[in-house]
C-alpha positions in Angstrom: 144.5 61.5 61.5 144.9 65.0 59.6 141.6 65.4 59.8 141.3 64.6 63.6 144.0 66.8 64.0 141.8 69.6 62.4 138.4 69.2 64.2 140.5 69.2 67.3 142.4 72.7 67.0 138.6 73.6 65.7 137.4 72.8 68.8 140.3 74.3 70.9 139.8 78.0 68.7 135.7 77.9 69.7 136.4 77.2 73.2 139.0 79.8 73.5 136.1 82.4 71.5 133.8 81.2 74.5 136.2 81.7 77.0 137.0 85.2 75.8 133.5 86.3 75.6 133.0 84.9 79.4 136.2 87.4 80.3 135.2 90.4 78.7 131.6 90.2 79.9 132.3 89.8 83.7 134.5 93.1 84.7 131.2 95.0 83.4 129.1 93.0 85.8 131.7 93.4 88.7 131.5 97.4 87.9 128.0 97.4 87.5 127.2 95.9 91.1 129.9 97.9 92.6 128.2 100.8 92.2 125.6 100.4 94.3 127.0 102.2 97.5 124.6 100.7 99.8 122.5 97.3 100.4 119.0 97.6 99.3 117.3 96.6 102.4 114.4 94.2 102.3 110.8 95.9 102.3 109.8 95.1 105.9 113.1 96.2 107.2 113.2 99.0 109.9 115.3 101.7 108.6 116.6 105.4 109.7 114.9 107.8 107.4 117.5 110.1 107.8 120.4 107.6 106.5 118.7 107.7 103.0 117.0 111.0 102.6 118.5 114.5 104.2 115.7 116.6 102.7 113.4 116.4 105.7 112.2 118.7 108.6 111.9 117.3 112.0 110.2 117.8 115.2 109.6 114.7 116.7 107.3 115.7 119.3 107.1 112.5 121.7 111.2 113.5 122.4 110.0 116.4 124.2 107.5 117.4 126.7 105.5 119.3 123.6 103.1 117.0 123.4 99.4 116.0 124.8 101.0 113.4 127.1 103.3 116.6 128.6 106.1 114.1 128.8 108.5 113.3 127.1 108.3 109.0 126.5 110.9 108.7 123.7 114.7 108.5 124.3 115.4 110.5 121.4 114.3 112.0 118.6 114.5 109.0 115.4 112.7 108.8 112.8 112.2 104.9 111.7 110.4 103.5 109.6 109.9 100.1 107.2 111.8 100.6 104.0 108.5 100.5 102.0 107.0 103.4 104.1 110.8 105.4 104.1 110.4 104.8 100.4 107.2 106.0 100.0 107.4 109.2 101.8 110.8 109.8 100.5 108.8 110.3 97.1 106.0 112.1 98.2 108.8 114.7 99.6 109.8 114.9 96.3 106.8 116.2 94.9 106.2 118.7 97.6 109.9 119.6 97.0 108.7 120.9 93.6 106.0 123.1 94.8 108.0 124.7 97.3 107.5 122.7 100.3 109.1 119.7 102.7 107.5 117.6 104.9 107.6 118.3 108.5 107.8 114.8 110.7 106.5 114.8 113.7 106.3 111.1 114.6 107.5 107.9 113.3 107.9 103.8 114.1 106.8 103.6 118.3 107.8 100.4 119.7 105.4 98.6 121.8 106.9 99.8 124.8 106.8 103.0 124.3 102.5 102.4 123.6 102.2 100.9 126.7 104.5 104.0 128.4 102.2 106.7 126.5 98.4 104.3 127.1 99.4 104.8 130.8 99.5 108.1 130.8 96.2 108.2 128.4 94.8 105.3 128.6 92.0 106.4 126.5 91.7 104.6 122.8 89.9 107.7 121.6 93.4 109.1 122.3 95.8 106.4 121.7 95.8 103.2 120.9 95.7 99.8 122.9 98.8 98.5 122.8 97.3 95.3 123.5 96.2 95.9 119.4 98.9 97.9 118.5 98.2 101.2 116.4 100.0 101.8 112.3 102.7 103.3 114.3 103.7 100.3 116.1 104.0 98.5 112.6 106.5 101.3 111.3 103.9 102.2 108.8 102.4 105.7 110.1 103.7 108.9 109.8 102.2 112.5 111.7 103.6 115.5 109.1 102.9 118.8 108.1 104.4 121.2 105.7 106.9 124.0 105.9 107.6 126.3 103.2 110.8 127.5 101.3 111.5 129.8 104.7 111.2 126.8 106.8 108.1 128.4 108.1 105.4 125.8 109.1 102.0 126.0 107.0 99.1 127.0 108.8 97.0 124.0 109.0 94.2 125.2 111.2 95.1 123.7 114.4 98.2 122.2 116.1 99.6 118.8 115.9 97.1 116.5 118.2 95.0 118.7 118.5 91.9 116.2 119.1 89.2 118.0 118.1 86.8 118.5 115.2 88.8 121.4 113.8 91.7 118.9 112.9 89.1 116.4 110.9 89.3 116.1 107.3 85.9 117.1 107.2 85.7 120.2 109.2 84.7 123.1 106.9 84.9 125.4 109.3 88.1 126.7 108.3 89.9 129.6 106.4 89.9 129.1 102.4 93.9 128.7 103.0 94.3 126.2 105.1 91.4 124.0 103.9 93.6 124.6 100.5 97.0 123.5 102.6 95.2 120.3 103.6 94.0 119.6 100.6 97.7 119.9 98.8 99.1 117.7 102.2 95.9 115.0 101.5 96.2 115.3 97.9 100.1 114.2 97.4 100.3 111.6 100.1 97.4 109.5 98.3 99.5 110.1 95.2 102.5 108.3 96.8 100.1 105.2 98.4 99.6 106.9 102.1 96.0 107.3 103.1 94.5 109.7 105.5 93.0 109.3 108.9 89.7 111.3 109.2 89.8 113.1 112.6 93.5 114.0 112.4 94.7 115.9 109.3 98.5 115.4 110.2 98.1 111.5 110.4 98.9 109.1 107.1 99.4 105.4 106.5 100.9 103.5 104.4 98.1 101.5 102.1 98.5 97.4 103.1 100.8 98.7 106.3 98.2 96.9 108.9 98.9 93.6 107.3 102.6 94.0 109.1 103.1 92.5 112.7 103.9 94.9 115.7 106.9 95.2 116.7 109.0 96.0 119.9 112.2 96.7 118.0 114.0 99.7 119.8 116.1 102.2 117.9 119.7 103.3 118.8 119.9 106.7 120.0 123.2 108.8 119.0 
């Protein structure tokens, strides 16, 4: 019986040790996930770039009438994107942060809608894409950016947003030393941070794999 009675407080002392461990262990856990201010949304997710990142220039073109269309065709002027894409171009910022720059957005996520509103006005695919296919925009993985510098002055690019003519190709030589040089730093960070380039229009970047998403109608909120 004594020695009964011994394996039995032996047994009540390691469960107690186990128990113990379990306690102290768990308020660092608790701590460590209640950190985390926001929910990490799921890759595919639309988001607001400017609810993660203030560090951006904007001039979301298709808001106003200063455009190719000459109309204005979005509500407002939102910038969203899929997570993956936000993230992405969140980093390439980064690095253009550290030379002295930020990117300049232009345009963003376009719902279907708004590609039927705009292929109505222009409906030319050498201009803008079918809706009926859907462009990189309508999967919330294109961006149209440029660069401004420390002042907020815009780089010199060679020619204007949409500008739809060989002078904005990624080939065109025909260009000052500089701003073959700005397009090069533009071209050169973006395939760094997994965005590739779109050969007639210098201000135009993808995300890599961001075809393989579905189109989408999914409207933003405007505030």
């Amino acid at each position: 019986m004594q020695i009964n009675k011994l394996v039995l407080l032996l047994f009540m002392f390691l469960a107690s040790c186990s128990i113990n461990k379990t306690v102290v262990s768990n308020p660092n856990s608790i701590t460590d996930s209640s950190r985390e201010s926001k929910v990490i949304p799921d890759d595919t997710t639309f988001v607001n770039l400017k609810e993660y990142n203030t560090d951006f220039v904007y001039d979301m073109k298709y808001a106003t009438n200063d455009n190719f269309l000459k109309e204005k065709v979005y509500d407002c002027a939102e910038c969203f994107l899929r997570y993956k894409t936000a993230k992405a171009l969140i980093s390439a910022n980064k690095y253009f942060i550290k030379k002295g720059y930020k990117i300049k957005i232009y345009d963003c996520y376009r719902p279907i809608d708004i590609q039927k509103k705009m292929w109505k006005i222009v409906p030319n695919p050498e201009y803008v894409a079918d809706p009926k296919k859907g462009s990189i925009h309508n999967r919330g993985g294109a961006v149209d950016i440029s660069l401004v510098d420390k002042n907020g002055v815009e780089v010199d690019m060679g020619t204007k947003f949409d500008h739809f003519g060989i002078e904005a190709g990624h080939g065109f030589s025909g260009l000052k030393q500089e701003i073959i040089e700005n397009r090069k730093l533009l071209k050169k960070i973006m395939l760094k941070n997994n965005f590739l380039p779109f050969d007639s229009e210098w201000w135009h970047y993808n995300l890599k794999n961001a075809k393989k998403d579905k189109t989408s109608n999914q409207k933003w909120h405007c505030n």
